[in-house]
SEKE-121203 format. One record per residue (C-alpha): x, y, z; residue in three letters; residue number from 1. Coordinates in steps of 0.1 Angstrom, whole numbers, plus 5000, padded with zeros to 4 digits. Each point is the difference from the previous one (the first is absolute). Layout:
// residues N
     xx     yy     zz   kevex   padren
      X      Y      Z     ALA      NUM
...
END
This chain:
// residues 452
     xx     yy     zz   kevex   padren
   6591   8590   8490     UNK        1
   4981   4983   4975     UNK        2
   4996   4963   4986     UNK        3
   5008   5000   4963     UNK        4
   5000   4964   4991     UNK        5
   4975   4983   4972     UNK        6
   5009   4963   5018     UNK        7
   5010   4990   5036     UNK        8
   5023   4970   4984     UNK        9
   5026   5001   5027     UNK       10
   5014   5018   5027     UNK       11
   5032   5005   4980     UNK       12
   4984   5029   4979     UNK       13
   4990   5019   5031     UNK       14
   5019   5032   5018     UNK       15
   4997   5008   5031     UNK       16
   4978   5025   4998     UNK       17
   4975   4975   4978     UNK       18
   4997   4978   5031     UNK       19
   4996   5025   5027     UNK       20
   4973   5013   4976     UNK       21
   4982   4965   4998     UNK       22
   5002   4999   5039     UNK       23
   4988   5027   5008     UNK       24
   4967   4994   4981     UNK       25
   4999   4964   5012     UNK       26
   5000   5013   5032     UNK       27
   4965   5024   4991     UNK       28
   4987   4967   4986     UNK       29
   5013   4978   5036     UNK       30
   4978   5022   5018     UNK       31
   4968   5003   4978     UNK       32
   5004   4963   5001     UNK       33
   4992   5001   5042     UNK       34
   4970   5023   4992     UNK       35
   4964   4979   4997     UNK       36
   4995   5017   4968     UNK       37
   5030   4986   4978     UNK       38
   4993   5012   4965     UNK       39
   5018   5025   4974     UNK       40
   4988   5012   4965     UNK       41
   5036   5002   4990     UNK       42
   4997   4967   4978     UNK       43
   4964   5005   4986     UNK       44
   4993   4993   4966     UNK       45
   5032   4985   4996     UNK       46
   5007   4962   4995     UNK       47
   5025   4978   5021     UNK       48
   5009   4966   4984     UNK       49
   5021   4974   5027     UNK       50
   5018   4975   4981     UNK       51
   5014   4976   5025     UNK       52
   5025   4971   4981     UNK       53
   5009   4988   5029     UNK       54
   4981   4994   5032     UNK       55
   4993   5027   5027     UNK       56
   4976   5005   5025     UNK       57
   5011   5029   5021     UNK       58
   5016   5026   4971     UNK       59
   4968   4990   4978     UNK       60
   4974   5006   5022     UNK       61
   5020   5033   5012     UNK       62
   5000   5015   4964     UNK       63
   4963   4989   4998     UNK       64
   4992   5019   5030     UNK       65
   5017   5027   4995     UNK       66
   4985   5009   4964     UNK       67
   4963   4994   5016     UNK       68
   5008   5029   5024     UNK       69
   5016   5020   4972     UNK       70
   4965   4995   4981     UNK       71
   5016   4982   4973     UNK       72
   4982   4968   4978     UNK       73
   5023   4975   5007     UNK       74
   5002   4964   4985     UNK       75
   5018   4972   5010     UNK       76
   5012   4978   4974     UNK       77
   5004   4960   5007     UNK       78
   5033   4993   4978     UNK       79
   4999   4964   5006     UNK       80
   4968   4996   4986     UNK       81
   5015   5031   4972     UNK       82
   5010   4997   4961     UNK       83
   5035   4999   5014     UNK       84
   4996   4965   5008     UNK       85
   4988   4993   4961     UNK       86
   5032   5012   4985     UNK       87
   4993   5039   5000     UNK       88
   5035   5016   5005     UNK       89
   5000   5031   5025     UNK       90
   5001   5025   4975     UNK       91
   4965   4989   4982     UNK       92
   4986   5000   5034     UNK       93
   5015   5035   5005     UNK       94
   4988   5013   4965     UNK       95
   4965   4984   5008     UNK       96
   4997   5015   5035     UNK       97
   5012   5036   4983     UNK       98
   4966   4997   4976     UNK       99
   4977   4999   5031     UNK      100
   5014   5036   5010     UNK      101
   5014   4991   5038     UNK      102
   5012   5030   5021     UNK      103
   5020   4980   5027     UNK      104
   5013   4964   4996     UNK      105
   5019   4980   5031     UNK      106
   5017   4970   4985     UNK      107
   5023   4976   5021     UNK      108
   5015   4976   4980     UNK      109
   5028   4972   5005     UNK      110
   5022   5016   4975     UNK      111
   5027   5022   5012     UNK      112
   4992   5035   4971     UNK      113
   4968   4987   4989     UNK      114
   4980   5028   5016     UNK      115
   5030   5027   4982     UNK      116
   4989   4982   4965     UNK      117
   4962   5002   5004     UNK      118
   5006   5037   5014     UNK      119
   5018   5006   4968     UNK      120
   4965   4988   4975     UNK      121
   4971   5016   5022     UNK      122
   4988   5036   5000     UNK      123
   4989   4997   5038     UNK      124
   5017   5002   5032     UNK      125
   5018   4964   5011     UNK      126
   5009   4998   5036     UNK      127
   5025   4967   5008     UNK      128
   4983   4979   5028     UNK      129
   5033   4982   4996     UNK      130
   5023   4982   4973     UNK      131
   5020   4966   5003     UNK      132
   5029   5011   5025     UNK      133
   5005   5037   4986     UNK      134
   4976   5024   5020     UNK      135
   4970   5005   5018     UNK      136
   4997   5039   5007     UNK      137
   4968   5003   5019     UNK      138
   5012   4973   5025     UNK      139
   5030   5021   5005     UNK      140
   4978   5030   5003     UNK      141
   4978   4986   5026     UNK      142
   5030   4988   5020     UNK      143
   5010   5034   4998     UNK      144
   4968   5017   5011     UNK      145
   4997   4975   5027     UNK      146
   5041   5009   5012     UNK      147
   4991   5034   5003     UNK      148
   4963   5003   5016     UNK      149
   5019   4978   5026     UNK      150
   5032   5017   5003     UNK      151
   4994   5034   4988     UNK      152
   5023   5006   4977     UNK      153
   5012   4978   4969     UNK      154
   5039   5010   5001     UNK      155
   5031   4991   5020     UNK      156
   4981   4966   5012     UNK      157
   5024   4969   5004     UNK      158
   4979   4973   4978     UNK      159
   5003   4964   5002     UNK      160
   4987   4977   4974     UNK      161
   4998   4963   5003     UNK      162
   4997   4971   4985     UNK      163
   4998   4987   4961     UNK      164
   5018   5030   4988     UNK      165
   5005   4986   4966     UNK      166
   4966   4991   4990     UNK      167
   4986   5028   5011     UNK      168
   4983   5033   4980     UNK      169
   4988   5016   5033     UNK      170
   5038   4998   5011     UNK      171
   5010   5018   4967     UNK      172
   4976   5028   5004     UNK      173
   5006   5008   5038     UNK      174
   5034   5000   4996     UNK      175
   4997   5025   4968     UNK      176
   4978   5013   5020     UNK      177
   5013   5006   5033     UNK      178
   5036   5012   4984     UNK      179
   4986   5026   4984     UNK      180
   4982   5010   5031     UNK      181
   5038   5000   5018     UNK      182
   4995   4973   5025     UNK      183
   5024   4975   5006     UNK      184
   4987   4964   4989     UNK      185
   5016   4966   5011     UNK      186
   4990   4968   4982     UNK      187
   5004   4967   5024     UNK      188
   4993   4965   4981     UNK      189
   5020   4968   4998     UNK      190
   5026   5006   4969     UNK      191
   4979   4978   4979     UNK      192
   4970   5026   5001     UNK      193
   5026   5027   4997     UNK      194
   5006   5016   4962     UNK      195
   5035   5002   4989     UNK      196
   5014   5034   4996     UNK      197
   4968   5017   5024     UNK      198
   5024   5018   5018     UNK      199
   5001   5024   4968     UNK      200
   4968   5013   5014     UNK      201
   5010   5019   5025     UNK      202
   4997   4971   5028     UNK      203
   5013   4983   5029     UNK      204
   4994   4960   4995     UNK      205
   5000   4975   5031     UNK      206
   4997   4967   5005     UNK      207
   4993   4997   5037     UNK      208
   4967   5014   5015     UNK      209
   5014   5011   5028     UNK      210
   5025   5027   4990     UNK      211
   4979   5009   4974     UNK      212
   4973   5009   5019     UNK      213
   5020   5020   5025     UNK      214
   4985   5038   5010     UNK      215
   4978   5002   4968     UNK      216
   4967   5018   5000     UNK      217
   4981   4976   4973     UNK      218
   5001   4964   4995     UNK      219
   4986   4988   4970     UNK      220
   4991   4966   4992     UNK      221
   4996   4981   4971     UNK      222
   4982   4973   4982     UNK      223
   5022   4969   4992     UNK      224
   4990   5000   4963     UNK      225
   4998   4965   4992     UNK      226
   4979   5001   4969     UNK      227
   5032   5016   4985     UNK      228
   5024   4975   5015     UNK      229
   5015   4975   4977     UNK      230
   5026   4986   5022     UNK      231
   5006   4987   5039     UNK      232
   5004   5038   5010     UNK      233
   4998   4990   5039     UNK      234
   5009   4966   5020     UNK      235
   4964   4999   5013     UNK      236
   4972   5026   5011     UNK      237
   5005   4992   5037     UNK      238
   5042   5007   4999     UNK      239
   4992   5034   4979     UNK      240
   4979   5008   5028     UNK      241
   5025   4992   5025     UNK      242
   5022   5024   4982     UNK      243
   4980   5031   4983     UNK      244
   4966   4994   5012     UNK      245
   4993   5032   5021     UNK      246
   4989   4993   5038     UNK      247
   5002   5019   5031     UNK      248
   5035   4988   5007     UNK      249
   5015   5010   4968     UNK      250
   4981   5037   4997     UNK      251
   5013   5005   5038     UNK      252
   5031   5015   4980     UNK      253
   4979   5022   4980     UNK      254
   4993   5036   5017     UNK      255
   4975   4997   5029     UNK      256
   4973   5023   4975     UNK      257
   5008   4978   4971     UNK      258
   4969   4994   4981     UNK      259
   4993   4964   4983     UNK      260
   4989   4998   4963     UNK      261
   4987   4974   4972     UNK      262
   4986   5002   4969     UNK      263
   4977   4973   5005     UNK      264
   4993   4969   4989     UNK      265
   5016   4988   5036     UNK      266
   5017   4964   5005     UNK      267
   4997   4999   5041     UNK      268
   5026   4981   5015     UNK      269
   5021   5003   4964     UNK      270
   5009   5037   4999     UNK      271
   4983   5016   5031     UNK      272
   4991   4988   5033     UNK      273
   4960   4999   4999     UNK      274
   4994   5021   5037     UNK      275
   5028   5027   4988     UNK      276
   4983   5005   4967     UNK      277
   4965   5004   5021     UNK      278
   5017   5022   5024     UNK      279
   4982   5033   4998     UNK      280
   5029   5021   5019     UNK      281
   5024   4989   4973     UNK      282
   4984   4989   4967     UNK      283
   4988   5020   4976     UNK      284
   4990   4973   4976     UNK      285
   4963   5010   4998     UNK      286
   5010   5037   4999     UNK      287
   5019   4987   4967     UNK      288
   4967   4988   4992     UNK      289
   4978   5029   5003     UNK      290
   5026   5025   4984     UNK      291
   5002   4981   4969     UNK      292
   4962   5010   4989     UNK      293
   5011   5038   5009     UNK      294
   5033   4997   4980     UNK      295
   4982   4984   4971     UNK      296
   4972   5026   5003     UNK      297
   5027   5027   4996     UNK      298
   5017   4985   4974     UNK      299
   4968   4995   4975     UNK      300
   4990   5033   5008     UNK      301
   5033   5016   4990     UNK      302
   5001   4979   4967     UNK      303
   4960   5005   4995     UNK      304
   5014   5040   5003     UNK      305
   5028   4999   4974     UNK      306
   4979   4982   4981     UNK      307
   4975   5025   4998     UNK      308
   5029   5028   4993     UNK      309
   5017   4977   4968     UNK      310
   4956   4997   4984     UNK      311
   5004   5039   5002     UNK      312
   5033   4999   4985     UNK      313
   4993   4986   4971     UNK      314
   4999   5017   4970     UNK      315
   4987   4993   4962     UNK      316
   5024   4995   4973     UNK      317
   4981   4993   4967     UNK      318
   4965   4991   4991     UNK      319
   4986   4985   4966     UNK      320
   4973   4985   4983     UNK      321
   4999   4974   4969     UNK      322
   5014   5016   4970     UNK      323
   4976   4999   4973     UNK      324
   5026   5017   4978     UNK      325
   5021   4970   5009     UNK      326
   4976   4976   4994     UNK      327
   4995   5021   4964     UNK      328
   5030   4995   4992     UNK      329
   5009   4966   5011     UNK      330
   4967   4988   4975     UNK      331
   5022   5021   4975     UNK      332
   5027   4985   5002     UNK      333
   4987   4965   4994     UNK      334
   4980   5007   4974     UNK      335
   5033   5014   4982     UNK      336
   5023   4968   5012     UNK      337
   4969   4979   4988     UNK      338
   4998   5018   4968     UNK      339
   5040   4997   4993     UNK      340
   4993   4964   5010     UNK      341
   4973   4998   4971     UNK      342
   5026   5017   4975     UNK      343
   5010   4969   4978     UNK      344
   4962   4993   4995     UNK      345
   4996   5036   4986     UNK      346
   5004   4992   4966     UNK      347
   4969   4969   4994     UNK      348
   4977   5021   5019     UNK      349
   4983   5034   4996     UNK      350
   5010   5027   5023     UNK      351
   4967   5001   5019     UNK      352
   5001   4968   5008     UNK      353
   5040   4998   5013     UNK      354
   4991   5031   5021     UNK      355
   4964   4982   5013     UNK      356
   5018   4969   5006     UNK      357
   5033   5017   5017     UNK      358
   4973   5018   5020     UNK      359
   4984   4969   5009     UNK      360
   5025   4981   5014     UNK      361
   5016   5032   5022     UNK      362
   4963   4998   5018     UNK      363
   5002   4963   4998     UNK      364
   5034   5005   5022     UNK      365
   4986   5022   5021     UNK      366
   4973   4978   5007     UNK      367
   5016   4968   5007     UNK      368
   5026   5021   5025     UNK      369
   4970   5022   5018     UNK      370
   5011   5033   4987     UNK      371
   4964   5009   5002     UNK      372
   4992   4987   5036     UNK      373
   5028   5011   5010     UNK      374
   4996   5035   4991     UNK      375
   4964   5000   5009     UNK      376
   5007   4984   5034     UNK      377
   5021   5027   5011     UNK      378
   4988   5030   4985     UNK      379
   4987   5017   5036     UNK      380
   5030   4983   5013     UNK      381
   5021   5030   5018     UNK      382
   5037   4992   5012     UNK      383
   5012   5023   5025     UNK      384
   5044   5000   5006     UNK      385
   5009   5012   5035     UNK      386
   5032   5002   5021     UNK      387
   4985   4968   5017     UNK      388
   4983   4981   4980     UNK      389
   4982   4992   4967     UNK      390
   4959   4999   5001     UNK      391
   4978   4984   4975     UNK      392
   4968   5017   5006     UNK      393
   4973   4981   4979     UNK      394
   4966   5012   4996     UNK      395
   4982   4971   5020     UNK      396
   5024   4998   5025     UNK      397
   4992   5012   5039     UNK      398
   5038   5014   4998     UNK      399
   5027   5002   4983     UNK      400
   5026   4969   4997     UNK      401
   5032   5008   5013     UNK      402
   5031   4989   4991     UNK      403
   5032   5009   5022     UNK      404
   5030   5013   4979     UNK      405
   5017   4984   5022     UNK      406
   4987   4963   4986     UNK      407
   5013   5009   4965     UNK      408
   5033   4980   4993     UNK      409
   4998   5014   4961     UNK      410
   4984   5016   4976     UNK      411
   5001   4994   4957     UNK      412
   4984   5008   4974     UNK      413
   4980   4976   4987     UNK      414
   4986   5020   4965     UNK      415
   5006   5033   4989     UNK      416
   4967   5009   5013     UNK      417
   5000   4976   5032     UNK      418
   5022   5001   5035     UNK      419
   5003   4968   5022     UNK      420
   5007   4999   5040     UNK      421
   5022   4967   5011     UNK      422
   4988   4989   5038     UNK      423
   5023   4981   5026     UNK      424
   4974   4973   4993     UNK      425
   5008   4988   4967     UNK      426
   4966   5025   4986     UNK      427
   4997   5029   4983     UNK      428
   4976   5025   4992     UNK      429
   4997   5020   4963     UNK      430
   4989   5034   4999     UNK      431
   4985   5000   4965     UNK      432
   4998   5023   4970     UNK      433
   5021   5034   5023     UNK      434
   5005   5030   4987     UNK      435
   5038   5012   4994     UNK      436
   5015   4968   5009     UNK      437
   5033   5009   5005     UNK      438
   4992   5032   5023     UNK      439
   4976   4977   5020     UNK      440
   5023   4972   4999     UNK      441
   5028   5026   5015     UNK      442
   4980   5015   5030     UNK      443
   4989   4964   5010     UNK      444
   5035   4990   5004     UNK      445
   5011   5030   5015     UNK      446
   4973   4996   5029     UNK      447
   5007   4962   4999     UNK      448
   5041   5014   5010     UNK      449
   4992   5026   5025     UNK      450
   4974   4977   5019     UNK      451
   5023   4973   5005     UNK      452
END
């Protein structure tokens, strides 16, 4: 079994196989974590970026953790205080952080596919630390690491999740995940925090705790989700309490090994009874808490690894330097244009001085447009075309710029000696005086198609 993803976007993309894979090494990391000495080289030299657009405390400081143990430089970014709040769309911010060379970013952000979108512009490894109301995988992962320390198995379980169904992006990865892991998975919540049509899922749906609840092995509740609330949802916190907060009374109808979970933040006395949830022979909400550093652990060392395998695969496609048989006969040319532009003066003037003035004003051209500092600014200029990327690799650079294929929207011709590159962000970039401009253009284009 291996793990032969570039992204952990969702749960959606994974098999089977993918998850028992990412457990299993989570489970390595779960105990390393117990040991007094805590730390792994799997991570060093690499660099983790956190990008939180919303606020977190618990997943943040998890990821940060768990890339400290992995060895990894990590750096926390404070959005509020970013570019984003100046105007800077997500893609600029995306293209910038791709310049600083990042090997693992963890975004969260309000937007349900924003963290698909920036996946789609960076050359590194993107994990989602959650997305609007669409997923949040390494909650779901946790959940299910935690499920099956304390139950010993992570199949034919009778799962109850509860609460603010409709809101919630830890609710659409369990149940993904938990389907595909063949459990059977009940959603209780009041039919205003139910989503129409969830019973396509593969789901039973309640409205009362109490039958819901009946003989299952897992409880799991949830956050009411208020910050995504725009309407009365519920009469009051103290009657949805009444009804779907869990208490002793209500999990009574669970099985009498049921096991209590939450993803945390907790609302005592709103969702969950305050002694059950601190009830150490039936919660497991700090076990949730300690598994998610191990599952994120595993899951940046199995991207930091297929990361390291895609560097390896990447091959080199074309390589060239400034023409200076280009730039010959681009001066050539204009000095002939100029000269046929100088024609009707040919007659009241000698023929040394037509061909000195037609010379002239070529140079003059060339001058005003920076043929010349052009040409000599990027003589030891070397452009290298791979199957990944394109690199600029200047003489007084530390290394190389790089340019993801993937960022290219077009490519033109902008002379018959000159190629232009068209960027998501409005820019572009020229790649001056190339040799065979047509075949260059081609094989750009080509790697341009098969990248994307």
């Amino acid at each position: 079994m291996g793990f032969a993803h570039r992204h952990l976007l969702g749960i959606e993309q994974l098999s089977q196989d993918d998850i028992v894979t990412l457990l299993d090494l989570a489970d390595t990391y779960a105990d390393l974590n117990r040991q007094p000495y805590k730390h792994s080289d799997a991570l060093k030299g690499l660099t983790q970026i956190n990008m939180f657009f919303e606020n977190s405390t618990r997943t943040q400081a998890s990821f940060e953790i768990a890339g400290k143990r992995l060895g990894a430089d990590v750096m926390n970014m404070a959005m509020q205080a970013s570019s984003i709040k100046k105007g800077e769309t997500l893609i600029d911010t995306a293209m910038t952080l791709n310049a600083m060379h990042p090997d693992l970013l963890v975004v969260r952000h309000p937007q349900s596919g924003a963290v698909d979108l920036l996946a789609q512009k960076v050359n590194c490894a993107v994990l989602n630390a959650g997305d609007g109301r669409h997923e949040h995988p390494t909650q779901a992962l946790l959940d299910a690491l935690t499920i099956r320390r304390a139950k010993g198995r992570l199949h034919r379980l009778s799962i109850a999740i509860c609460g603010d169904i409709a809101h919630s992006r830890v609710a659409r990865s369990n149940i993904l995940l938990l389907g595909k892991m063949e459990n059977r998975i009940r959603l209780i919540a009041p039919p205003t925090l139910m989503p129409s049509q969830i019973g396509e899922f593969g789901v039973e749906v309640f409205d009362d705790m109490e039958k819901g609840l009946r003989d299952v092995d897992v409880v799991m509740m949830l956050r009411l989700q208020k910050e995504r609330m725009d309407g009365g949802f519920i009469p009051s916190e103290r009657e949805y309490y009444h009804r779907f907060g869990l208490d002793a009374q209500k999990l009574s109808h669970a099985a009498p090994d049921a096991i209590v979970m939450h993803p945390g933040p907790m609302n005592r006395g709103v969702e969950i009874d305050g002694t059950l949830a601190d009830d150490i022979n039936r919660s497991v909400i700090q076990d949730q808490v300690e598994m998610g550093v191990a599952v994120r652990m595993a899951a940046m060392d199995l991207l930091a690894r297929n990361l390291a395998d895609s560097h390896s695969d990447e091959q080199e496609l074309l390589r060239w330097r400034i023409s200076p048989t280009a730039f010959f006969w681009r001066s050539l040319t204009l000095m002939l244009l100029t000269m046929l532009a100088w024609a009707p003066a040919l007659p009241y003037f000698p023929v040394t001085v037509w061909a000195l003035a037609s010379v002239l004003s070529a140079l003059f051209y060339m001058w005003i447009f920076e043929e010349f500092q052009i040409w000599y600014a990027n003589r030891k200029t070397v452009w290298r075309l791979t199957n990944r990327a394109l690199y600029i690799d200047e003489p007084n650079s530390i290394e190389p710029l790089q340019l993801a294929l993937t960022d290219i929207e077009a490519i033109g011709k902008l002379s018959l000696w000159s190629i232009v590159l068209r960027l998501p962000t409005h820019q572009s970039i020229t790649l001056p005086l190339v040799p065979n401009v047509r075949k260059t253009k081609a094989r750009i284009a080509q790697a341009i198609e098969a990248a994307q």
